[in-house]
N, C-alpha and C positions, 0 to 999 in steps of 0.2 A: 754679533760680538762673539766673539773664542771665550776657550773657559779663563784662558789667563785674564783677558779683560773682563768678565764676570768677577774672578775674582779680586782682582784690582777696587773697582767700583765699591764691593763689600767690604774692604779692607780701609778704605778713604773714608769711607761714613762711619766705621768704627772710629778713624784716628788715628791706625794705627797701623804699623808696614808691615807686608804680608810676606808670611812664610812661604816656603814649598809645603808643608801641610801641618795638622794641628801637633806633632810633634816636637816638630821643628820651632817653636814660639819663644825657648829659651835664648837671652840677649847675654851675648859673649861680644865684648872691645863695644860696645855701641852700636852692635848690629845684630839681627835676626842670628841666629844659629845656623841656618841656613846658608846664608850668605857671609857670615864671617867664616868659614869652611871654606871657603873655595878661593881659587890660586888670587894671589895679591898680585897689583904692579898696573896696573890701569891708571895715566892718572886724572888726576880728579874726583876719584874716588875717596869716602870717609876713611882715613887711618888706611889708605893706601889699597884697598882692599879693591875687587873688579865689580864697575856697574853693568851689570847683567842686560843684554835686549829683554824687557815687560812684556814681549809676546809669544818668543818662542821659549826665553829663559835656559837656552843653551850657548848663547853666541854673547860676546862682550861686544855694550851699547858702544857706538859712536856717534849718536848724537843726542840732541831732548827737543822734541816737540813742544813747544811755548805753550799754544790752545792746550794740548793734554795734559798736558803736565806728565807725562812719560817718555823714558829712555827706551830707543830703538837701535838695529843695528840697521843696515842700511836696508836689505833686502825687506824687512821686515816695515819699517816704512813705508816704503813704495807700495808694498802690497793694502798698508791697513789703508793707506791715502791716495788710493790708486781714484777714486769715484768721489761724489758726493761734496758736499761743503769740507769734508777733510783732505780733500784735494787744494784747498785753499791755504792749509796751515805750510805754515813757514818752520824747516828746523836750524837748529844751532847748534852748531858742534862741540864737544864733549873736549875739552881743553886738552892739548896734544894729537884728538884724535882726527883722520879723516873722514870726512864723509861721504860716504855712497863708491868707496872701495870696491863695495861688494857689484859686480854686477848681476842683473835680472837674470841671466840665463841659469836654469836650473829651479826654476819657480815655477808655481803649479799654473801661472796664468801665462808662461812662456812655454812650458812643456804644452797645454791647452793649444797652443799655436799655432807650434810644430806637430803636434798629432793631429788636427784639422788639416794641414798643409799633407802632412804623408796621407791621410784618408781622402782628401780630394784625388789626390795625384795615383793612389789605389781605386779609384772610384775613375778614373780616367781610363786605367788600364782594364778594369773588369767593363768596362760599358766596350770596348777595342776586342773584347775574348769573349767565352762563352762562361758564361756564371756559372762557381761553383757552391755559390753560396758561404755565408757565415760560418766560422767554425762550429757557432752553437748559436744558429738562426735564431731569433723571438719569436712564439707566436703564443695568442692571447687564448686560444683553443690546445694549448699545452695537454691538459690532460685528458684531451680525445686523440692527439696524433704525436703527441711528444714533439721534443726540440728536434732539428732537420740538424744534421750531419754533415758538414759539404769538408769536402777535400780528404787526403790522407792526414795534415796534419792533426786535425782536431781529434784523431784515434791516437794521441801520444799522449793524449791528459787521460785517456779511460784506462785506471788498471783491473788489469787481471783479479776475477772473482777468485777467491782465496779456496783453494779444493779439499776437498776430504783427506787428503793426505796431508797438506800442511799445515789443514786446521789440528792436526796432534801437536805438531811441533808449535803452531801459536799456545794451545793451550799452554806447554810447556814454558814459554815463552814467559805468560800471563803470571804464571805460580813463580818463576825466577823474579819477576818484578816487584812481587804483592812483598817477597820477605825482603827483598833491599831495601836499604836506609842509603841509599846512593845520597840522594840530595841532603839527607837530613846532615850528613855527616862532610859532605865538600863544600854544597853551597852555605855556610856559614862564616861569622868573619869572626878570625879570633889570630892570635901567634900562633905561629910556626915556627916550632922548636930544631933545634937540631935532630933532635929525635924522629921526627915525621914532618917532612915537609908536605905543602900541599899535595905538591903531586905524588910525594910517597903514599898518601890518600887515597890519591885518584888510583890507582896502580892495584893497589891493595882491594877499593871496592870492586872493580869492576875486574880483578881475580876471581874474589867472592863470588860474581853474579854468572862468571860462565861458570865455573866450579858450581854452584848448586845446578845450571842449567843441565852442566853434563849430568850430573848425580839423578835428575828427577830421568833424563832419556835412559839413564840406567835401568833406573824403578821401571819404568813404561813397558822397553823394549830392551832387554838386556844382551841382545846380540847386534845392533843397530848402537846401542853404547858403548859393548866392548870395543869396537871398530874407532872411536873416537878415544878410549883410554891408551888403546894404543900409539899414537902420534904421541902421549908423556909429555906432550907442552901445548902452548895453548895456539902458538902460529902452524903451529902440525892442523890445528882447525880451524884455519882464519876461513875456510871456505862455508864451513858449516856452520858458525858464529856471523857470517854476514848474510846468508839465506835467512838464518832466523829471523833478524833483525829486520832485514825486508819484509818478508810474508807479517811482521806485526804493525810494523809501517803503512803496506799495501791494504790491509784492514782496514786501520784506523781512517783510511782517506774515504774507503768506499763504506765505511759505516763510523759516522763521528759522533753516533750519541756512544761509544762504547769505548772501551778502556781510557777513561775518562780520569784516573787517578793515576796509570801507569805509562800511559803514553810519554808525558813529558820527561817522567824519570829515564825511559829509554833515549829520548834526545838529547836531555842533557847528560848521559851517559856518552852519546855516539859522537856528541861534539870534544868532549875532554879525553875520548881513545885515540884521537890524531896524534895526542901531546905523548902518550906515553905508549904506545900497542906499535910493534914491525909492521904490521899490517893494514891494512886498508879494511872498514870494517861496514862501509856505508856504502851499498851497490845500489844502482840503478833501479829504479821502480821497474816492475814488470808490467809494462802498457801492453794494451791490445796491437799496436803496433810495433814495438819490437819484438813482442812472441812471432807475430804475422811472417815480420821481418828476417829473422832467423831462420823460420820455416820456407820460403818462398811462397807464402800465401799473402799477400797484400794486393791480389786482385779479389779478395774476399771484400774488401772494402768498399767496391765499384759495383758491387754485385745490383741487381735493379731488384729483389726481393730482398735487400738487406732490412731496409723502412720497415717494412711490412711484419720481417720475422721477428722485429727487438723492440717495436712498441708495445707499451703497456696496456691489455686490455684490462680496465677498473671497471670497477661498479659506478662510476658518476657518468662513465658514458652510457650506460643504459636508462637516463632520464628521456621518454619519448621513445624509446627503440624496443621493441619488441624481444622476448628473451630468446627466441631464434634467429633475430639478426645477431645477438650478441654473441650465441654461440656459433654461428657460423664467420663471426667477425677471430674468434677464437681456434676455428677447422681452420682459418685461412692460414693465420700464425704458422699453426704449424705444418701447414703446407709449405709455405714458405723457409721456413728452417729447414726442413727437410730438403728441397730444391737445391738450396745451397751447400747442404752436406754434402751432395751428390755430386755437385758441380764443382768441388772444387779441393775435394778430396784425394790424397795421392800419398806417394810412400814417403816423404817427410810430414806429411799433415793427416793427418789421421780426422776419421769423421768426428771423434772424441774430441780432439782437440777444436778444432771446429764450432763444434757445442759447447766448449767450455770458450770461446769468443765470444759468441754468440750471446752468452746469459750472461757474460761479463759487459756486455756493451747497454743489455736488457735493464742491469743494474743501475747506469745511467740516466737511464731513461724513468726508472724506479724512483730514483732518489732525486731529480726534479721534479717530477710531480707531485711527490709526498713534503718537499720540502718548499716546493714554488708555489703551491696550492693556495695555502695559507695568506698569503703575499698578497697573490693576484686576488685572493677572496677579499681582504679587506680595503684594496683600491677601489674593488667594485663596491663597497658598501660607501666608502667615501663621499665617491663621486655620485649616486643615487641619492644617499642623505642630506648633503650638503651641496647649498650654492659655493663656487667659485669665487663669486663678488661681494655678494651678502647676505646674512642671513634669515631664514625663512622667519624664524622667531628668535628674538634677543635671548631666550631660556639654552636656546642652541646656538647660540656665537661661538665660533673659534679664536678669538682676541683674547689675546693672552695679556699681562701686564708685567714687567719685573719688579718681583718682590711679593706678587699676591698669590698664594698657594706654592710657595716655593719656589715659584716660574723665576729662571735667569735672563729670559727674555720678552719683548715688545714685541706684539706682532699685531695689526688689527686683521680683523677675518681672514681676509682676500688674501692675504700676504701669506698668513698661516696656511690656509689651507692648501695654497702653492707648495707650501716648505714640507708640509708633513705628504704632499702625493712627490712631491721630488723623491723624499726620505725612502718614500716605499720602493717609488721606481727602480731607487738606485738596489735597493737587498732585493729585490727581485732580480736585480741583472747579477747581482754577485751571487747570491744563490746559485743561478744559473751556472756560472763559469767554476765552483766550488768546488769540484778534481784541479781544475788546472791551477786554481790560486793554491791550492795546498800542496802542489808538488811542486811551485814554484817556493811557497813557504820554506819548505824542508830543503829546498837548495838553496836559500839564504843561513837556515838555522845551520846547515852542516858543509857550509863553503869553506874552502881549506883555506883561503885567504879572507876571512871572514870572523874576526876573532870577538869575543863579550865582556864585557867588565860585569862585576857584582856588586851591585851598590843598594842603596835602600832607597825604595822611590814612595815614599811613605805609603805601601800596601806589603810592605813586607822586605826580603832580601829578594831582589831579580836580576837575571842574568839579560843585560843592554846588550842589544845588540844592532847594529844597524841591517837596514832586509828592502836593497834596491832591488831587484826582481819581484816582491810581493809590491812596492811603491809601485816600480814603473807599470803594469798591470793595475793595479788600484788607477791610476791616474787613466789609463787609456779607458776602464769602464767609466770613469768619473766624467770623461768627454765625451763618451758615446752616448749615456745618457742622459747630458746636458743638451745635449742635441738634439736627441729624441722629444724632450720636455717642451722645449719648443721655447717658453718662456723664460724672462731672466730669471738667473740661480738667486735664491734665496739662501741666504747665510755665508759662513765660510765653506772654503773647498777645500782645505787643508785636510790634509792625509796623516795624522799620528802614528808615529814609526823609528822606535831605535830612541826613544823619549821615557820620562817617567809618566806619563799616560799609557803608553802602548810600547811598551819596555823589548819586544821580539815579535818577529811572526808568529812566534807560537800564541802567544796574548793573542794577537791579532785573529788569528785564524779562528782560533778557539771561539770568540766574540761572536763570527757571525755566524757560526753552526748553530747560534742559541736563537737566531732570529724565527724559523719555524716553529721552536718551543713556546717563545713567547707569546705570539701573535693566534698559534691556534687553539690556543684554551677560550680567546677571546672570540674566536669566531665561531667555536662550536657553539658557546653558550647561549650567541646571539641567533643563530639559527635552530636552539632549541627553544626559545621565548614561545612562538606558536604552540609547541608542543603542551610545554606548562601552564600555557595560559587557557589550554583547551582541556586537561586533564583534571578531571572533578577534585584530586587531594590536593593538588596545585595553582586551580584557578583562581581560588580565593583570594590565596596569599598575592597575587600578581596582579591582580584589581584591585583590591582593598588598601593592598602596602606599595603598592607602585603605579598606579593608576593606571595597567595595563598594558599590554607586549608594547606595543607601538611605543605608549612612551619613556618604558622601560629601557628598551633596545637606543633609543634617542639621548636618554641620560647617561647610556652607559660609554656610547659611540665620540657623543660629546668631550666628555671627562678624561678618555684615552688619548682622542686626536689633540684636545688642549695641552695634558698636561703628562704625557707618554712624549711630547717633543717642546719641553717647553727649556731646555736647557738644563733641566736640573740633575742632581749626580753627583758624587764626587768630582770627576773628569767631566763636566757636561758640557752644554756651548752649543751653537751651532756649528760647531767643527763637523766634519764627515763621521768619526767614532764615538763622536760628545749626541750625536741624537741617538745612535743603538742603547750607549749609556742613561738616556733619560727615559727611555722605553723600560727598560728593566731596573730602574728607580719608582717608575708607577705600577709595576707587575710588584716588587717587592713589599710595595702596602696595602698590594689588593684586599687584606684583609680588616684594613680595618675600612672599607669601602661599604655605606650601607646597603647597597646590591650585592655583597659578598655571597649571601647564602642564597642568591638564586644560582651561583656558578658551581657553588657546590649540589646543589640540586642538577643541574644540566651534567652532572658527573666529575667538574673540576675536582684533582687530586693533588696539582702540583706542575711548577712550571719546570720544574729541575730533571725530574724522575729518576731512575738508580744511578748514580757514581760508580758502581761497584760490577755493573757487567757490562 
């Protein structure tokens, strides 16, 4: 069940008809608040007013399911009643309206179809050629040899590591952003007078913000500023205002626990300079392959020591390996970079440059293993702890119930424990691909035919926006690794996007950079249990108060896999975004969990960690 129907069900056992959220509960002409707001002329509707589809709650119902006793629009039907005994109910159409208008095509079990059909028929032609491999291969030994690289394109999603020189200019960057009140002052809803219209607003802030920017490059470098006061306008520097904005951009992609309070003020800065700025202000990420590109070096990429020079040597591969394979696993590295400096060096590409590919691709390889670690570590606790079918002991069931500890959803074991290793499979795949979805983000968030409403999606004011390049990507990993899974998908597949759930790709994006925060406070703690349980100030407390690592570790595994996916959340559900949602609904009350202070013992500090760098 979706959260819409989660919330449905809770709103019928009250009695009473449900808002878009608890805001929203004031009754205006004899209807929700909610819904007497929104455009009239449907008919059949009370006092005229539009009856909404109950599942997506963007589109007007044209019809009502008898059995549910719910209005749908067509596509939305089809999908809820696609299986099962709901494939039996009969609907009735909504007086005036037609039904099933809408056709299938465009639905997440239709695009499923066509992307099976284009991957056969890709899988036709690579079995015909010589394999180049996945853009960003799987492998389950990730952080001994990192993800496998095949082709030139998958070097378009890696940007450029941000250099000693530009990091001045991010700095500078960072401080123009901290003093703007950009959002505080546009994204708000009020009149607009004669006096200041919106956009006199928008015009005005984002004056302000290159104006203190030039001011601080003044402070800094005062002959590197004068050069910019002299151009006296601001399109005299459209070149040096759109490097900036990139190299802050290009940052935050290759490091997203950082500028975590400023980033979004610069998009939605970059997005409303279209409407008022001569200039174009949003340049091209700088990827490893248009640097390459520009240079004539894009046979760097083919290089047979490329592997060898940008994977990660960590400390987890020296389990079993002796500390002189390790450093000679380390001589090889840089044997290998060096090779290649040599070999491919010339009077456009410099060995510098070269090296600064090289660490930028290194980076990749960096940030999945530090971020896909976590993932993979607790699929393997999973699947070791728990049966598939059933459980070892009733104290460790995965059965969930709806309604009992908050749970929005029904699942007995087997089913569960299906849903929550799907859950993992899939943020381990996104994880993975996590440059390319966020540069596709930013080309939905800053698409010039790509425009946002501001509306209140009861989380606050947010800027809607619809984001088909982050969907169409979401949906081809959603089939990849429905495939891989092997078994039928448990839940819904639906993708939230350009909604009051997941309002922009920025929401979106944002969401799953939090999945390694969440999951590895959990796994450190669980692989400090040994530690605690052996160590004379802590053994006590772990035998006495919890009956011991083993079934410490058991309760605590239990209680996450239950109810870290049981639906719950504001937005929760089995939807695609409604399980990250109920994962960090059960980190959010980790404290008042009686196992709390073993995690603060095993050194938990915080799932969030600093905002502010």
């Amino acid at each position: 069940q979706g959260a819409g129907a989660a919330r449905r069900r809770q709103a019928r056992s009250r009695g009473s008809s449900m808002a878009t959220d608890d805001s929203e509960m004031s009754v205006e002409n004899g209807a929700p608040a909610g819904v007497a707001q929104r455009t009239a002329g449907v008919k059949g509707a009370p006092n005229g007013s539009t009856i909404w589809c109950e599942e997506c709650e963007d589109v007007a119902a044209s019809l009502k399911c008898e059995a549910c006793g719910d209005h749908f629009c067509g596509l939305c039907f089809q999908w809820q009643h696609r299986a099962g005994k709901r494939a039996l109910h009969k609907p009735t159409p909504l007086p005036g309206q037609e039904m099933f208008k809408e056709t299938a095509a465009g639905t997440t079990q239709h695009f499923m179809q066509l992307q099976k059909q284009a991957e056969k028929e890709q899988q036709e032609k690579r079995n015909a050629a010589p394999s180049t491999g996945s853009d960003l291969a799987d492998s389950k030994n990730i952080a001994h040899r990192g993800p496998v690289l095949g082709g030139e394109a998958a070097y378009k999603w890696i940007p450029m590591r941000v250099s000693g020189e530009e990091r001045t200019l991010l700095r500078l960057l960072e401080g123009a952003l901290e003093v703007s009140e950009y959002t505080d002052k546009v994204d708000v809803t009020r009149g607009w007078g004669w006096r200041n219209s919106k956009a006199d607003v928008i015009e005005e802030e984002i004056s302000d913000f290159f104006k203190n920017l030039m001011g601080l490059l003044v402070a800094g470098n005062y002959q590197e500023g004068l050069k910019l006061l002299q151009a006296k306008d601001l399109p005299g520097n459209a070149e040096f205002f759109g490097k900036v904005c990139e190299i802050g951009r290009r940052f935050k992609i290759t490091n997203p626990e950082k500028l975590r309070t400023t980033y979004g003020k610069l998009i939605y800065l970059m997005q409303d300079a279209r409407e008022v700025l001569p200039f174009p202000l949003s340049h091209p990420v700088n990827t490893v392959h248009l640097f390459l590109s520009q240079r004539g070096g894009l046979a760097v990429l083919t290089d047979e020591d490329l592997h060898i020079a940008t994977q990660p040597v960590v400390a987890s591969d020296a389990e079993g390996v002796s500390r002189a394979a390790l450093e000679q696993a380390g001589k090889d590295k840089t044997a290998a970079f060096e090779r290649i400096v040599t070999r491919h060096s010339s009077g456009e590409l410099s060995g510098d440059d070269i090296r600064w590919v090289l660490l930028s691709i290194g980076d990749l390889y960096a940030y999945v293993d530090s971020n896909q670690g976590p993932v993979r570590e607790m699929i393997e606790l999973l699947e070791e702890n728990f049966s598939p079918t059933k459980p070892d002991k009733d104290a460790y069931s995965l059965e969930i119930v709806s309604g009992i500890r908050g749970s929005k959803l029904s699942h007995p074991h087997g089913t569960h424990f299906t849903f929550v290793l799907q859950s993992l499979h899939l943020w381990h795949q996104i994880t993975q691909d996590m440059f390319r979805l966020w540069i596709l983000a930013e080309g939905d968030l800053l698409g010039e035919d790509n425009s946002y409403r501001l509306m209140n999606t009861g989380q606050g004011m947010n800027r809607v926006q619809a984001a088909p390049q982050i969907g169409n990507a979401m949906h081809r990993i959603l089939s990849r690794v429905q495939s891989q899974v092997g078994s039928s998908w448990v839940g819904l597949s639906v993708v939230h996007l350009g909604d009051r759930d997941v309002p922009n790709a920025l929401v979106f994006i944002d969401k799953y950079t939090q999945v390694s925060r969440l999951l590895d406070p959990i796994v450190r703690t669980i692989k400090a249990l040994p530690r605690l349980a052996a160590h004379p100030s802590t053994a006590k407390i772990i035998q006495d108060q919890y009956g011991g690592a083993e079934r410490l570790k058991m309760h605590i595994l239990t209680d996450f896999f239950r109810h870290g996916f049981d639906g719950s959340g504001s937005d929760g559900g089995s939807c695609i975004d409604g399980r990250l949602t109920s994962a960090w609904n059960w980190c959010s009350k980790l404290e008042k969990k009686s196992y709390y202070p073993v995690f603060l013992l095993a050194g938990f500090q915080g799932f969030d960690g600093d905002f502010r760098k």
